[in-house]
Each structure stands twice: as C-alpha cells, then as structure tokens.
ROZA-499417 format. One line per 2 residues: number of its first residue (from 1); their letters; for each residue x, y, z of C-alpha. Coordinates in nm, 2 decimals. Example, Ala and Ser with C-alpha at 12.3 -4.5 7.8 and 13.67 -1.06 7.14 Angstrom:
<atoms>
1	as	1.23/-0.45/0.78; 1.37/-0.11/0.71
</atoms>
This chain:
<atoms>
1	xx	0.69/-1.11/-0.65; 0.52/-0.90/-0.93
3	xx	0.17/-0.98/-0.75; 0.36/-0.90/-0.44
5	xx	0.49/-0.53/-0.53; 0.13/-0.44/-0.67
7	xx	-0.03/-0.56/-0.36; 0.25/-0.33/-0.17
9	xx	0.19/-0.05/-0.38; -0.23/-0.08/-0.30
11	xx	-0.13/-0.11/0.06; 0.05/0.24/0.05
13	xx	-0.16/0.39/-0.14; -0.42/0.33/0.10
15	xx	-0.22/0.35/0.43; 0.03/0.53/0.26
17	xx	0.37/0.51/0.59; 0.40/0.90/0.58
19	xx	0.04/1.04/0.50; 0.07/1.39/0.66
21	xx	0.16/1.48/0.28; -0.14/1.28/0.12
23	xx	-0.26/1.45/-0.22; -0.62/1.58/-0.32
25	xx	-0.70/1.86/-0.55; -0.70/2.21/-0.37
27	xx	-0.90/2.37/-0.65; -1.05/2.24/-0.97
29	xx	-0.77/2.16/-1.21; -0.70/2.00/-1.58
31	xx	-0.45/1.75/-1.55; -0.19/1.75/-1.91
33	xx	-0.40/1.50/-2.07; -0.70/1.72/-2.05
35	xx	-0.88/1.58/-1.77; -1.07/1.77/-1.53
37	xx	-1.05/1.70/-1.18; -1.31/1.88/-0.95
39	xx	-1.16/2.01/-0.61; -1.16/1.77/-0.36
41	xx	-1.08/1.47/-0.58; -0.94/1.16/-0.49
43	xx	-1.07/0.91/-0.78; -1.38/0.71/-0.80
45	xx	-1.24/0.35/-0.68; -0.98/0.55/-0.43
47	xx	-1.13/0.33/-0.10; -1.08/-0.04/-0.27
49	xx	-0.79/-0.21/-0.26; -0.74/-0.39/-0.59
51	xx	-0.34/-0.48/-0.64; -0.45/-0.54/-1.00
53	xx	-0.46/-0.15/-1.09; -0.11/-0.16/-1.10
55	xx	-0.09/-0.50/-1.34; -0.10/-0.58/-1.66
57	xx	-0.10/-0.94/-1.83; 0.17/-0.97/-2.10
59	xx	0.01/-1.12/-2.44; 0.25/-1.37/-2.49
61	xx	0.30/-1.55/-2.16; -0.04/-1.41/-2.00
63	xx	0.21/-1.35/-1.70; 0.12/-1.08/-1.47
65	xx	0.39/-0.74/-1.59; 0.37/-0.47/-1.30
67	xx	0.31/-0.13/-1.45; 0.49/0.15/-1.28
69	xx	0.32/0.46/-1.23; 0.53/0.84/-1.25
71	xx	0.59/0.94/-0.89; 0.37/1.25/-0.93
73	xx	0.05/0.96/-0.99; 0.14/0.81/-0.72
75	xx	0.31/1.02/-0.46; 0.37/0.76/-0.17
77	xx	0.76/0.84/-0.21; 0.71/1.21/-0.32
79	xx	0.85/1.29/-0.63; 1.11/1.52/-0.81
81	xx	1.40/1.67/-0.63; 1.29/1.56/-0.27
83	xx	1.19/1.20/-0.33; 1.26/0.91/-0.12
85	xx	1.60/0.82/-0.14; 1.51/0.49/0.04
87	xx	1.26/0.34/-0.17; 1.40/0.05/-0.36
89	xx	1.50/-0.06/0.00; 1.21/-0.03/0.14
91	xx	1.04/-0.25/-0.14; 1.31/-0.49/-0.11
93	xx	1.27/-0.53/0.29; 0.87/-0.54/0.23
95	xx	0.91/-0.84/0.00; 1.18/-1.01/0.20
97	xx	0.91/-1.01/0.46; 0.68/-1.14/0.28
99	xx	0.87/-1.44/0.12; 1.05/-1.51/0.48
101	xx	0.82/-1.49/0.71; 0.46/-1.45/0.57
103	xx	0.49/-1.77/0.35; 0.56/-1.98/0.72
105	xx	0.36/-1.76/0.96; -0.01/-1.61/0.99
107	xx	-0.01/-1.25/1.17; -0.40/-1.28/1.28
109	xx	-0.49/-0.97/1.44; -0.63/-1.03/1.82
111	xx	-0.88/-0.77/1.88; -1.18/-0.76/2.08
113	xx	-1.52/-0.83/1.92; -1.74/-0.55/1.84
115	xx	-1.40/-0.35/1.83; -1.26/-0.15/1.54
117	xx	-0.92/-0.12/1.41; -0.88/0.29/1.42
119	xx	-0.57/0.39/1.18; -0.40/0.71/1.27
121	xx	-0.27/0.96/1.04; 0.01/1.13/1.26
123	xx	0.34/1.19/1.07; 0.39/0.82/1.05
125	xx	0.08/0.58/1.00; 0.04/0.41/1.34
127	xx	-0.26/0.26/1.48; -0.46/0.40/1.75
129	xx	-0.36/0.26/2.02; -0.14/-0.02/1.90
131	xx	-0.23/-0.38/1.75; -0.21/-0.68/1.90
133	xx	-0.10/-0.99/1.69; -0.08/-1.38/1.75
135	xx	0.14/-1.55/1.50; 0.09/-1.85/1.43
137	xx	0.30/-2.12/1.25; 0.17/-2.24/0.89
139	xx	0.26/-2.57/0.92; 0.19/-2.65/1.28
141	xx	-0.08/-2.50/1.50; 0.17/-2.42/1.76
143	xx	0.14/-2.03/1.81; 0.36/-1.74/1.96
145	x	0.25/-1.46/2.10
</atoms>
C-alpha cells in the first residue's frame, strides 16, 4: 500500500479532485530555504507522473517508506486552518478501491480511435464529456459493461 498512496498522491497532484485552487507563483518569490522561484512556476518534472517522488527506500530493509510532504508543498487538500477535514478517508476509500476491486478487475477505457481524452478543470475534475469504461474480470475474459 506504500507504492499505492504515492501513486495516489502523483495522481492528484496531476488531476488534483478540486483544481479550481491549483497553485503557481503569482510573482517571483524566495521560498524559506532560499530558493527562487520565477513567476509562473510550476517545477521542472511538474507534467510526469512518477509515484516514486514521494518514496524513499529504507537502508535496512530496502523497503519502499512513503515520504510525506507539508500540506503547503503539496496543496491537494489545502492546508492550515481550512484543510480537508476528509482526507484520511478519502485515502482510505482510494486504496480500498484499489485492493478490492482493481486487484480482480481491469477498467480499460473505451474510446474512439483518433479520439482524445479532454480533462476538465470545473470546480471538480470531470472529464469532458464523460468516460466510457469496459471492465473486465482478471481472471476470466468475461466482461461487463
């Protein structure tokens, strides 16, 4: 599940669920550390999605150890006095999902060729349009649509 969370966290941070409040800088800035951030930053790798930024291996046991980030870093929940009071369930529902159902079903996305997926930044994330799914049984090739 550490793997999990990470990859949970990427997603987010990407396609963050409420991203009418997504962060750049408004004007060019020096962060406590002393870094300068130009306006209009977002980072250099902000567009990949690598689950591992939020990882580290642990010496001893080289097991994965996921590194949490202070909510002003990584403001998918907000932060300070108006943070999400619903995060730790919305993590836990995200990984029940993913150890209940994704682990005995595929969601394959059933789009037209030539066709792109258009995400939509409203006050939710929603996709243009919707987005049609077949699910189909791991163990079986029996499907359900």
């Amino acid at each position: 599940m550490v793997y999990t969370h990470a990859a949970l966290c990427e997603s987010m941070r990407l396609y963050p669920p409420v991203p009418v409040g997504t962060k750049e800088a408004a004007k060019d800035d020096v962060l406590p550390d002393g870094t300068f951030v130009k306006k209009g930053t977002r980072g250099t790798d902000w567009a990949e999605f690598r689950p591992e930024r939020w990882l580290n291996r642990v010496q001893e046991d080289e097991k994965w150890r996921f590194v949490s980030v202070d909510p002003y870093t990584y403001p998918v929940f907000h932060a300070g006095p108006r943070d999400c009071l619903g995060k730790e369930m919305a993590f836990l529902q995200m990984k029940r999902v993913v150890a209940g159902i994704l682990r005995r079903f595929k969601v394959v996305p059933v789009v037209a060729e030539g066709v792109e997926i258009e995400y939509s930044a409203l006050l939710t994330s929603v996709v243009k349009g919707g987005l049609p799914v077949r699910i189909e049984n791991r163990s079986a090739t029996k499907t359900h649509e």
